[in-house]
N, C-alpha and C positions, 0 to 999 in steps of 0.2 A: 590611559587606562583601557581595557580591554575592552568587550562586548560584554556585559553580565548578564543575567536573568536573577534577581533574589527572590529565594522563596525561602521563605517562614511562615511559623504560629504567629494570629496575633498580639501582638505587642511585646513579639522579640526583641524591637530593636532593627529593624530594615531601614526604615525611613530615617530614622536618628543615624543609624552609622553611613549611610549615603552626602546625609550631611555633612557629615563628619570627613569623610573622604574627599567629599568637594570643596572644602574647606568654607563651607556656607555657615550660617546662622543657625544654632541647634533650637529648632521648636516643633513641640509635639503635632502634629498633624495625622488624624486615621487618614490610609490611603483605603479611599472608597471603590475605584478601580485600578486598574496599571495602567503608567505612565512608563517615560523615558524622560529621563535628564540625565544629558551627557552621555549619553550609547551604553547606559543601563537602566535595564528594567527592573522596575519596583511593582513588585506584585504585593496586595491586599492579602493577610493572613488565611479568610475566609476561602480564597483561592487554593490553597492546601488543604482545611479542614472541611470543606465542602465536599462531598466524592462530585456534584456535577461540575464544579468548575475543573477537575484536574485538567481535563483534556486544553482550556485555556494556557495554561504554564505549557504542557507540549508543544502547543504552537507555540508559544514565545520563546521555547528554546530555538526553533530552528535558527532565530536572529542572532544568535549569539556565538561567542568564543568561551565562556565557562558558565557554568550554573553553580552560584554558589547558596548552599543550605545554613541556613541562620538556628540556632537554638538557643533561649536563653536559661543562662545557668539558674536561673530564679524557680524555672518549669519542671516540674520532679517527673512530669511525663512526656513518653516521646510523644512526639508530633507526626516523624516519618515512618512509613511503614519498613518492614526492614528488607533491602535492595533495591530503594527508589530511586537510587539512583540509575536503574539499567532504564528508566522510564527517560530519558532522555539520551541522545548523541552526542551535547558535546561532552567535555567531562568536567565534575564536581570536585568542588571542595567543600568543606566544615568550617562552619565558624561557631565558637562557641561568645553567647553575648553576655551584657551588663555582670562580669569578671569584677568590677569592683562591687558588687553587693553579695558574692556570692560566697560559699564557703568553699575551700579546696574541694571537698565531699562533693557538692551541689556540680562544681567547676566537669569535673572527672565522671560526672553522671552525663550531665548535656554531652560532651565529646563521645561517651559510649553509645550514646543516639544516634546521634551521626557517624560515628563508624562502623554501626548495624543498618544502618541506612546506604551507606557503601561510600563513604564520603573516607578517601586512605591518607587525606592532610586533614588537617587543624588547627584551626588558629584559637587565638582566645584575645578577646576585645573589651573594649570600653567605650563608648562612643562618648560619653559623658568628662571622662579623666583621658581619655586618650591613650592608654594604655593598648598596649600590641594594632593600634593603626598603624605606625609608618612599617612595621613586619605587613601586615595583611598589604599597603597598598603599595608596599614593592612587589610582592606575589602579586596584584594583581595590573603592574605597568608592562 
């Protein structure tokens, strides 16, 4: 797997599909700071929706080989501002999260965040059913 950086709202779903990609034990855990398991970074929601932490994710981007932006389709409002992703070097993707509770409508809203956000892929996830993992973790092998 690559280098990542995740950055989400909280309780999109970062830490559940990290597991989910590692193929580890799914259990809910707030990330209170960033960590690293496995040569990605799991950044804390509050890390986005705080303006003094942004500058934090900039640095963590330098370590990395993609930055990918999490949204859950549950969330009717954007999280990113729109061209956040020129706020980093390397380049982004979108993912759109927990696809099994959402409605096609809800689905097609989170991805319009993210591609106002500047995110030009898209995935759409489950970490729970597993639904569009092995798409997402081939894009990211």
């Amino acid at each position: 797997m690559k280098r990542l950086l995740l950055v989400g709202g909280v309780g999109c779903g970062k830490t559940t599909l990290l597991q989910r990609l590692q193929g580890g034990e799914l259990h809910y855990a707030k990330t209170g700071e960033m960590y690293t398991s496995g040569g990605v970074i799991d950044t804390p929601g509050e890390y986005l929706e705080l303006p003094w932490f942004k500058h934090a994710l900039r640095l963590a981007s330098f370590e990395v080989e993609l930055v990918v932006l999490l949204a859950s389709a549950t969330v009717a409002e954007g999280r990113f501002q729109p061209g956040f992703t020129t706020f980093f070097m390397p380049p982004s993707i979108g993912v759109v999260t927990k696809v099994d509770i959402a409605t096609p409508a809800e689905i097609k809203v989170a991805g319009n965040h993210l591609r106002l956000a500047g995110a030009t892929e898209i995935l759409e996830v489950s970490a729970l059913t597993g639904a569009g993992v092995e798409e997402l973790a081939a894009r990211l092998a």
